[in-house]
C-alpha positions as CSV (number, residue, x, y, z in Angstrom):
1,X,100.1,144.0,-144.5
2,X,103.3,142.5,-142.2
3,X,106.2,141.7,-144.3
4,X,106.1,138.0,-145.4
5,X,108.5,135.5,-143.3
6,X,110.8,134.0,-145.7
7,X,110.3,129.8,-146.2
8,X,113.8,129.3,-143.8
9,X,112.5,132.3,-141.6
10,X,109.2,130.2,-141.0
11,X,111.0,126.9,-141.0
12,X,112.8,127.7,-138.3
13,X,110.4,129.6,-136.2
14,X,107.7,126.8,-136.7
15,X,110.8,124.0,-135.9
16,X,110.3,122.0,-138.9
17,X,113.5,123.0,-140.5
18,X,114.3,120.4,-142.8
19,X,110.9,118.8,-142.9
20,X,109.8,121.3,-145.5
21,X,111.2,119.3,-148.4
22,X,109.4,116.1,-147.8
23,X,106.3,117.5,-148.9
24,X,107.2,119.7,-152.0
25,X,106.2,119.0,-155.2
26,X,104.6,115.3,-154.0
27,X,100.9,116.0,-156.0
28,X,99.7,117.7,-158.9
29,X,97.0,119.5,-156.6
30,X,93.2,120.5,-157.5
31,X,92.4,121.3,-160.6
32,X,93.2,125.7,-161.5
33,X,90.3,127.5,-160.1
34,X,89.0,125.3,-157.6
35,X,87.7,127.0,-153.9
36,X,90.5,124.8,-151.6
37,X,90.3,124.8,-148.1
38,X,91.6,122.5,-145.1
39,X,90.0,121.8,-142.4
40,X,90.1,118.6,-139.1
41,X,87.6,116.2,-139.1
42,X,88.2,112.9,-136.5
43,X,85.0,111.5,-136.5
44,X,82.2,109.9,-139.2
45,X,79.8,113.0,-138.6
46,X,82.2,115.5,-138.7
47,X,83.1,114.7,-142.0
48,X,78.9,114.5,-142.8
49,X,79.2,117.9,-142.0
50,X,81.7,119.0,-144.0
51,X,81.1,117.4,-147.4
52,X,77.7,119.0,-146.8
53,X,79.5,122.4,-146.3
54,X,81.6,121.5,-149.6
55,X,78.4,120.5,-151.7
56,X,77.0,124.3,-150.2
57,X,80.6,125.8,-151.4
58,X,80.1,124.2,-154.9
59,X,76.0,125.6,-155.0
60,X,76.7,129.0,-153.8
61,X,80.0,129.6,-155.9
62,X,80.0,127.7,-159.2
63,X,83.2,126.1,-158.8
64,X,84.4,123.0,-157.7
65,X,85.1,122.3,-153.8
66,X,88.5,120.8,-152.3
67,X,88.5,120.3,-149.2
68,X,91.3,118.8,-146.9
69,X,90.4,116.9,-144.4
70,X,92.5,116.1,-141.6
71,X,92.1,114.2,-138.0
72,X,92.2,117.2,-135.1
73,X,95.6,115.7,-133.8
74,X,97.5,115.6,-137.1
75,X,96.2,119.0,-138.4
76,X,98.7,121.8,-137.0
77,X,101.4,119.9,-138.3
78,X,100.4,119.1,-141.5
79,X,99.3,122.6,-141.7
80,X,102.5,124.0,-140.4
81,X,103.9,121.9,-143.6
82,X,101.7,123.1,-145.8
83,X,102.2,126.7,-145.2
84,X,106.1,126.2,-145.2
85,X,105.9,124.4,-148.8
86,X,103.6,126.9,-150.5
87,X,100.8,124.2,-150.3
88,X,98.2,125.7,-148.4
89,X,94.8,125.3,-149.2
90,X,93.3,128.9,-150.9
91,X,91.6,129.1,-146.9
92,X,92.1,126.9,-143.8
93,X,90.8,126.0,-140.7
94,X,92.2,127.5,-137.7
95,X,92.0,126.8,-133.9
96,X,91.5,130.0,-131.9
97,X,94.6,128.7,-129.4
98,X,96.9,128.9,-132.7
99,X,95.6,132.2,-134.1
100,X,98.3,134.6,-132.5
101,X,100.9,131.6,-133.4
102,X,100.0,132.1,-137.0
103,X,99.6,135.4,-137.0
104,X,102.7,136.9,-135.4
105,X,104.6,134.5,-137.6
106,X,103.3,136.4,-140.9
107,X,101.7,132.6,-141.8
108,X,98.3,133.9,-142.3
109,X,96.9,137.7,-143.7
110,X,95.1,140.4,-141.8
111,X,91.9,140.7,-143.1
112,X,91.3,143.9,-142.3
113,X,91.7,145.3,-146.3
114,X,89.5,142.6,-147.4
115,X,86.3,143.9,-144.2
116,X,86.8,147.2,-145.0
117,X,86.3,146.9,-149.1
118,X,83.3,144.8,-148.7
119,X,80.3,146.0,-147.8
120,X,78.3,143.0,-147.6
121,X,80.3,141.6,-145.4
122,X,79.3,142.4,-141.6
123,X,81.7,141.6,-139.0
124,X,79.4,142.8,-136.4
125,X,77.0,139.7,-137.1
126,X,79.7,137.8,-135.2
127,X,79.7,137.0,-131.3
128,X,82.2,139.6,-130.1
129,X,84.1,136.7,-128.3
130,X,84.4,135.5,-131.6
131,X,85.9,138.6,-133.0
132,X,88.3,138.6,-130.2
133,X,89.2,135.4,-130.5
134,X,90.4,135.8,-134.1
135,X,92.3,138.7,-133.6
136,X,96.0,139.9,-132.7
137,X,98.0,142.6,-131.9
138,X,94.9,145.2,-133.0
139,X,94.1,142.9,-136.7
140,X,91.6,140.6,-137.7
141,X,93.2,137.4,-138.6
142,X,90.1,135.3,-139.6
143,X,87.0,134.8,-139.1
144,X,84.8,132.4,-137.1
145,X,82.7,129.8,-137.5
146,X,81.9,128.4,-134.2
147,X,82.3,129.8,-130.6
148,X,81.1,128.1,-127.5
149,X,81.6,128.3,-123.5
150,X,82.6,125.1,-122.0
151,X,79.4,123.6,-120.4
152,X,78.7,121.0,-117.9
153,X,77.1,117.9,-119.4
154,X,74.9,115.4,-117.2
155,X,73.3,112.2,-117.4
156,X,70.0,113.0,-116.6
157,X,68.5,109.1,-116.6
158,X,71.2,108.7,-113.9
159,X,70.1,111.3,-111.7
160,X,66.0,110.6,-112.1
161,X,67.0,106.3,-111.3
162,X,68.6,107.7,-108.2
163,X,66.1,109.7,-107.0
164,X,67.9,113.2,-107.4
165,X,66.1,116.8,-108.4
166,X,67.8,117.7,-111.7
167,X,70.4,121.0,-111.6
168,X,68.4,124.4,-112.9
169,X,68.6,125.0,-117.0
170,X,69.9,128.3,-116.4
171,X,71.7,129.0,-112.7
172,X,74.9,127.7,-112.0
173,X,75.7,125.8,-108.5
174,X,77.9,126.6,-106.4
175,X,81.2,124.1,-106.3
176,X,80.1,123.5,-103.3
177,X,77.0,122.1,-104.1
178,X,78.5,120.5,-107.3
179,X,81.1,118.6,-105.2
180,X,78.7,117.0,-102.8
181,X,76.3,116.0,-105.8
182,X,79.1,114.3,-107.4
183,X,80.1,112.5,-104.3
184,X,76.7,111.5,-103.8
185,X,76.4,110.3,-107.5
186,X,79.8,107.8,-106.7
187,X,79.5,104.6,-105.8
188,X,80.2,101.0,-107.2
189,X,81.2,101.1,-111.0
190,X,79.3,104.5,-111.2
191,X,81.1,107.9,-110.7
192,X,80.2,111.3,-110.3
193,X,82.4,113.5,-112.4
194,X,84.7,113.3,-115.3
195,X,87.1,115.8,-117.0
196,X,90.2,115.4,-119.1
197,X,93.5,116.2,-116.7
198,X,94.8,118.4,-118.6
199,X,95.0,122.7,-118.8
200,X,92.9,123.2,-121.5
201,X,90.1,122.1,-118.9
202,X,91.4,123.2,-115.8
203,X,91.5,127.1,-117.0
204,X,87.8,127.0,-117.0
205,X,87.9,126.4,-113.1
206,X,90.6,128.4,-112.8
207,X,89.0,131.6,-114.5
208,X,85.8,131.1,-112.3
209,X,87.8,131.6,-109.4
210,X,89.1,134.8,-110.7
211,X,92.7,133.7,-111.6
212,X,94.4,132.8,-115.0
213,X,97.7,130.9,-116.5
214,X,99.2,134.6,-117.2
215,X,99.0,138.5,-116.2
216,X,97.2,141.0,-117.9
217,X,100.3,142.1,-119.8
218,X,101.0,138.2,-120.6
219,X,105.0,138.8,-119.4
220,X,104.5,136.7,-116.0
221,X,102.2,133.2,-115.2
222,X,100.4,133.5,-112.4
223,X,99.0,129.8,-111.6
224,X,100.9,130.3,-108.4
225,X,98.5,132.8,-107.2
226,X,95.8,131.7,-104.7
227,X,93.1,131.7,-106.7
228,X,94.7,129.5,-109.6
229,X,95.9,127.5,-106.8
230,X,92.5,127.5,-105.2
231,X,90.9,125.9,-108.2
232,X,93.6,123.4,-109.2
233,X,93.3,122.2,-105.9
234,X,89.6,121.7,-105.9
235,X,89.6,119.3,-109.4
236,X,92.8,117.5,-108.0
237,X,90.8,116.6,-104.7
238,X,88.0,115.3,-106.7
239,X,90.4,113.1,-108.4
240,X,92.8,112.1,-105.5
241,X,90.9,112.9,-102.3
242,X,86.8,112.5,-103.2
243,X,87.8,109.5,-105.5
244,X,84.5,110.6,-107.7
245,X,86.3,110.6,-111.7
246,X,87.0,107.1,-113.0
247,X,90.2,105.6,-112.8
248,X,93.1,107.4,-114.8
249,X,94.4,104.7,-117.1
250,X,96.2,106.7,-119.5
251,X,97.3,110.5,-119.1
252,X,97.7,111.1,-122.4
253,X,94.9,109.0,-124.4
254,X,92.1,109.7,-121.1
255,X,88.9,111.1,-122.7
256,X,86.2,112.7,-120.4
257,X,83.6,111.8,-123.5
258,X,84.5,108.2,-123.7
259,X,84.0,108.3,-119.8
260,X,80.4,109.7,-120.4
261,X,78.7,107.9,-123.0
262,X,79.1,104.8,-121.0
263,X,76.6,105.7,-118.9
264,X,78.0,105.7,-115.9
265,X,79.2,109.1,-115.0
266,X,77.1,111.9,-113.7
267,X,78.7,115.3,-115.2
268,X,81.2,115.6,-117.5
269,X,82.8,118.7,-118.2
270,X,83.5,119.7,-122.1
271,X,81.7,121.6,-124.8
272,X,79.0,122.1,-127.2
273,X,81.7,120.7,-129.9
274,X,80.8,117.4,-128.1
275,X,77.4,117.1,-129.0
276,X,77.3,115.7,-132.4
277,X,79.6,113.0,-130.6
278,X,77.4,112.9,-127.3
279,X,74.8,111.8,-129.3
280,X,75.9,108.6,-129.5
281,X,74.6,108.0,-126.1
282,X,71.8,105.5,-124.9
283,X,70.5,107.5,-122.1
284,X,68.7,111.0,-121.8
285,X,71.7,113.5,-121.1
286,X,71.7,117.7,-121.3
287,X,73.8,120.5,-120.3
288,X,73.8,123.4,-118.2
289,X,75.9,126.2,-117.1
290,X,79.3,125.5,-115.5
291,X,79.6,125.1,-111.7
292,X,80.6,128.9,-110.3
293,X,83.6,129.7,-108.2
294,X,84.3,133.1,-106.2
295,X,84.2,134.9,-109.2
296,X,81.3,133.3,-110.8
297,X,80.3,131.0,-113.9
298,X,83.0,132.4,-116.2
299,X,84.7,128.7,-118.0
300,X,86.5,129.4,-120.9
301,X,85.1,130.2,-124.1
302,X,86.8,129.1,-126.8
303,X,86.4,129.0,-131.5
304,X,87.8,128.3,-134.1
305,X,88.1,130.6,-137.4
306,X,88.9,130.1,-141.3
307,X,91.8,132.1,-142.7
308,X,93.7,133.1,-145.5
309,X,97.3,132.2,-145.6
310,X,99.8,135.1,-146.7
311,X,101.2,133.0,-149.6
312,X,97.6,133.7,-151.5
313,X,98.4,135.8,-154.5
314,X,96.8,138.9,-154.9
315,X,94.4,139.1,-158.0
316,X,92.1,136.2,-158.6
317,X,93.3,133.9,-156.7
318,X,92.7,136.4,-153.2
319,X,89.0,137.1,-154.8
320,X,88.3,133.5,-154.7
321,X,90.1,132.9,-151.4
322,X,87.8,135.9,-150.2
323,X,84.3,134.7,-151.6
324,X,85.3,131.1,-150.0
325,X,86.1,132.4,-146.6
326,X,82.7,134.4,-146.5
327,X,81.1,131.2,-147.9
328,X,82.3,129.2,-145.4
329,X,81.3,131.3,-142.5
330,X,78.0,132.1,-143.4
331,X,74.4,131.9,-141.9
332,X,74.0,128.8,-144.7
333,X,76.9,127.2,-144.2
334,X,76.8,127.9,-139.9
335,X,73.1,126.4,-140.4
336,X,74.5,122.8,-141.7
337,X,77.2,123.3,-138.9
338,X,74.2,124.4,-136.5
339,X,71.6,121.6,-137.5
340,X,74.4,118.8,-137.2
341,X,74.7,119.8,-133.5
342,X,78.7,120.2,-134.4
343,X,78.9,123.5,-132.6
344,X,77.7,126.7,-131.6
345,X,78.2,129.3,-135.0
346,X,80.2,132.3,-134.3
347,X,77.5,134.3,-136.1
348,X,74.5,135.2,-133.8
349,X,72.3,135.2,-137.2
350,X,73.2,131.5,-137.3
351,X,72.8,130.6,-133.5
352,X,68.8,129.5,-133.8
353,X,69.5,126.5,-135.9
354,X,71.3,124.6,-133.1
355,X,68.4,121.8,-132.7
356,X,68.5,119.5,-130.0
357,X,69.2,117.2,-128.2
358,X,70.1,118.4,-125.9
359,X,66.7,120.2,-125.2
360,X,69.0,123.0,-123.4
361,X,71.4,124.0,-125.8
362,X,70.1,127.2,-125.4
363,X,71.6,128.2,-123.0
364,X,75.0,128.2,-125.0
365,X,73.3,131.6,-126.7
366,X,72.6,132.9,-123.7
367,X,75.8,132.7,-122.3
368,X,77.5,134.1,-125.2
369,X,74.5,137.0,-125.2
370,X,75.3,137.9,-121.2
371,X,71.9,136.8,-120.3
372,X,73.2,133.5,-118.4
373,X,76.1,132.9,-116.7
374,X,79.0,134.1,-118.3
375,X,82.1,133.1,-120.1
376,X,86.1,134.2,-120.6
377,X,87.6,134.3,-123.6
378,X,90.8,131.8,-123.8
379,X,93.6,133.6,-123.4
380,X,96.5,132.2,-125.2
381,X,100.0,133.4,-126.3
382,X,101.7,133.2,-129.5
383,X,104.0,130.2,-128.1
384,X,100.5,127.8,-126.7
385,X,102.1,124.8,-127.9
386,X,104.8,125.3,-126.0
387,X,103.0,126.4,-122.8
388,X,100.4,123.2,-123.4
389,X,103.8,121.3,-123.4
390,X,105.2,122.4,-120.5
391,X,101.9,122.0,-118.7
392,X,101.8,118.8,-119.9
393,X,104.6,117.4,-118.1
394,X,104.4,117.8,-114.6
395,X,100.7,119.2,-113.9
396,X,98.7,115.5,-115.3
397,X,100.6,113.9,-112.7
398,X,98.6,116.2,-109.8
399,X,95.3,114.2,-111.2
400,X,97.1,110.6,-109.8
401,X,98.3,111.9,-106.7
402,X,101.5,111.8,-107.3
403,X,102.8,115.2,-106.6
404,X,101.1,117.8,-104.7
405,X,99.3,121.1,-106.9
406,X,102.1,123.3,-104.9
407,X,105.3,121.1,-106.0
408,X,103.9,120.3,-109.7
409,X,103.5,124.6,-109.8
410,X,106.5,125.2,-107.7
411,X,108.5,123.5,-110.3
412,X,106.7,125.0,-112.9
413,X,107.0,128.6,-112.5
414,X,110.6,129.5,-113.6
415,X,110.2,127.6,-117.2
416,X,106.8,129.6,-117.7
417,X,107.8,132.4,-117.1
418,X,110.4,132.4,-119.6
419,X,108.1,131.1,-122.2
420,X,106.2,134.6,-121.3
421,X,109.5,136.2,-122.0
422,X,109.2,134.8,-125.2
423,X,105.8,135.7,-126.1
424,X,106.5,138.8,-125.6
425,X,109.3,139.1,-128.0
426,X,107.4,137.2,-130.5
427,X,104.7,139.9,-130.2
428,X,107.1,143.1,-130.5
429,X,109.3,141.5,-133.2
430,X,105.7,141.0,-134.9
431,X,104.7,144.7,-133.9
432,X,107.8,145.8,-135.3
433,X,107.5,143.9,-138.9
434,X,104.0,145.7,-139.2
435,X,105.9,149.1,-139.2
């Protein structure tokens, strides 16, 4: 097990030095014994899910159920605060972008010890992506509870009103062919594609043409290449040049999912993590596989995890954290996660209880399985914040027009590329403390 950070040590790496204090000492916490954990929630039927999960916590473990609930973009501070201030919940929720953060900062325990002694616990009963996805530098981190492919939806009453064959269940089009569908699905007050502008979708496109934000060794970015160029290209020229997205009216607060249940957008590109929100719509909607570039229908595939954080005392209070993690990530509790239509369970045991609508979710399986399509695991560094940040800046401004994909890159480059730097020494200074 990696040495533990100190509070300052963390503090300072996390840059919340000075923040720690504020939240010290402010409660007089759950009651001794009680099964804590954190998790985000934004919505009404995300929480429905998870006080079912904490009623199933409470049934399958005898002891009462805390959880923390937090909205999605409030949670990695707060947790960040938590962990700092030796407040932690017992397990927590994790995104799989933040996973190497966490882990290289010594914030969260290798499981590894914890796998190994258990015997009824079988890590192989998890989609591999899944595995890889809560893993760093060679240890298991956490473990997940959902793992999904980004998907395309579509409004399928829209299509059949205008007369249009609906896309196959199961083979992905060609951009080509997705391009001209969503220029033909434009017209007044009605629009044929929507996605938010933003990296986090536009790696999906750029991994189907065969490029990626960084190298294989994750020391240089490589969006300046031509097939990251290629693909950023082709989503800014359906913003800029094809006119097909509705208007941009805010960078920051845009949401591709408000843009769809209106009713008046053709495709929107997002996730299975959608769905419980999708079904809010009036109108008959699915999903199928992502549009495929040069190098195929590979969108990213991202999950989310629960783990232990490293300031869990061994003894009883690491027994309970254990038997809570394994609670919270198994075929029972994925089932309720499955049934709500919240996402698609990292465990493939699970994966059968994701009930429609849509009728095709299915295909989410299959895609995860290698018998559709295909997927590529999100690859992230231990600084994603900061390369989100960066990203932020300049690249939104490509989706108004306002500066071309080569300037917004071009301008780009030298800063990421340092943050690479950075990662890297992050990684060996955690290689290092593992020794």
């Amino acid at each position: 097990m990696p040495a533990k950070l100190s509070r300052r040590s963390f503090l300072e790496l996390t840059g919340l030095a000075g923040l720690g204090a504020a939240v010290t000492g402010c409660s007089t916490g759950p009651p001794s014994g009680a099964a804590t954990w954190a998790m985000w929630s934004s919505s009404a039927a995300e929480k429905k899910v998870w006080d079912d999960f904490s009623q199933y916590v409470e049934q399958q473990l005898g002891v009462k159920s805390v959880p923390t609930l937090t909205p999605s973009s409030g949670y990695p501070t707060k947790l960040d605060l938590q962990l700092v201030s030796g407040t932690a919940s017992l397990v927590t929720a994790i995104n799989g972008t933040l996973i190497p953060t966490y882990a290289a900062r010594g914030a969260h325990r290798p499981l590894d010890d914890l796998i190994a002694a258990d015997p009824d616990f079988h890590l192989d009963d998890f989609y591999p992506t899944s595995r890889q996805i809560s893993s760093f530098n060679g240890k298991t981190y956490a473990i997940g509870f959902d793992v999904a492919p980004t998907v395309m939806f579509y409004n399928k009453t829209l299509l059949q009103k205008q007369g249009i064959p609906l896309p196959s269940r199961t083979e992905p089009m060609p951009w080509a062919t997705f391009r001209d569908l969503a220029k033909e699905l434009t017209g007044k007050d009605q629009y044929g594609f929507t996605c938010a502008p933003a990296i986090d979708d536009l790696v999906s496109w750029i991994y189907c043409a065969g490029g990626n934000v960084m190298n294989a060794a994750a020391d240089r970015n490589i969006l300046n290449a031509p097939e990251a160029m290629k693909a950023i290209q082709f989503v800014i020229d359906l913003f800029v040049k094809d006119k097909v997205t509705p208007p941009i009216k805010n960078l920051v607060t845009e949401s591709s999912l408000a843009n769809f249940i209106q009713g008046n957008v053709a495709f929107m590109q997002n996730g299975p993590w959608q769905v419980v929100n999708a079904r809010k719509a009036k109108f008959d909607w699915d999903v199928i596989p992502f549009p495929a570039g040069d190098a195929g229908s590979t969108p990213r595939v991202s999950g989310s995890s629960f783990g232990i954080p490293s300031g869990v005392r061994e003894g009883a209070e690491l027994d309970l954290a254990w038997k809570l993690l394994k609670t919270l990530t198994s075929t029972g509790a994925l089932d309720i996660y499955a049934k709500a239509g919240r996402n698609n369970p990292a465990r493939l045991s699970a994966g059968s209880a994701f009930q429609p609508p849509p009728d095709n979710l299915g295909i989410v399986q299959d895609i995860l399985a290698g018998k559709a399509a295909g997927g590529h695991p999100f690859d992230v560094t231990t600084n994603w914040n900061q390369v989100k940040q960066l990203l932020g800046q300049d690249l939104p401004r490509t989706f108004l027009g306002q500066v071309t994909v080569s300037d917004a890159i071009a301008g780009l480059t030298p800063r990421l590329d340092i943050l690479m730097r950075q990662h890297q020494d992050t990684v060996r200074q955690a290689t290092a403390r593992k020794g």
